[in-house]
N, C-alpha and C positions, 0 to 999 in steps of 0.2 A: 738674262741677256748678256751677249758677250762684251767685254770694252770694247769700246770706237776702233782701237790698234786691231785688232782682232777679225774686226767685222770688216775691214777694207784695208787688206793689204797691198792691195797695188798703189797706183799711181796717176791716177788717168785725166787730173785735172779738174775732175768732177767733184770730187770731193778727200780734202787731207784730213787725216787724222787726228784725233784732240790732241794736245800737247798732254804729254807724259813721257814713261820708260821709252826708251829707243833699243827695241829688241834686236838681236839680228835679224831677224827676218822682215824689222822694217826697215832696218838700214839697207839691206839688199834690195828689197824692193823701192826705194828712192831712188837708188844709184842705178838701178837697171831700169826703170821708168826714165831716167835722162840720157840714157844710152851711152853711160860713161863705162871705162873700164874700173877698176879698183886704181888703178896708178892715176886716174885722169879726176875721179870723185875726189882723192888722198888731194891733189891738186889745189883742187875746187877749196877744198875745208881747209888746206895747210898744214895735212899730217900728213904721215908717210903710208905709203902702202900698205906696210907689215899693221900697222893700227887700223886701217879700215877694215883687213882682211883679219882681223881678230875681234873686232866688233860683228862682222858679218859671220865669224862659228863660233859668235857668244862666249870667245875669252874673257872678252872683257866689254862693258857695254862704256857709252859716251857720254862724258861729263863735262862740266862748266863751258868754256865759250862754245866747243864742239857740239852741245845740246842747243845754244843758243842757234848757231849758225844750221842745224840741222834742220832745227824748226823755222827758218827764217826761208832754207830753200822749199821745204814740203809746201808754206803757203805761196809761195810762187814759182811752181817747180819750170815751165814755161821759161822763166829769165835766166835757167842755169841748163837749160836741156841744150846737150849737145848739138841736137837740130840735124837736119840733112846732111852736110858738111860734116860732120862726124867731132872727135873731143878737140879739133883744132881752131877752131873760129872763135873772135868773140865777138 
């Protein structure tokens, strides 16, 4: 059986993934599930561009508050989705 990250990589509110690794390809798929750009997620979390976008082609993966905060939006991805209005509203 595959791990839970593996098995549902989207985002669709239905169901997030267990807490664990935040691979690049679930950090992309969070971030493009809220319909943020890379400069508007870096935002969101309080890093900069260049760290999301090297989390997203698995330079480097995310560690301490960044894993906390990660996992805090996957369970409520709904409270941080850009929405209709696009990355400017809150």
């Amino acid at each position: 059986m595959q791990p839970m990250e593996e098995q549902c990589p989207s985002y669709d509110g239905r169901l997030a993934p267990a807490r664990g690794r935040w691979t690049a390809a679930r950090v992309s798929a969070l971030r493009t599930s809220l319909g943020l750009s890379q400069a508007g997620f870096a935002r969101l979390l309080g890093v900069r561009q260049q760290t999301v976008s090297e989390w997203e082609t698995g330079r480097y993966q995310p560690r301490g508050a960044s894993v906390r905060l990660l996992e805090m939006i996957a369970e409520e991805p709904a409270r941080y989705d850009a929405g209709p209005l696009g990355e400017g509203h809150s």
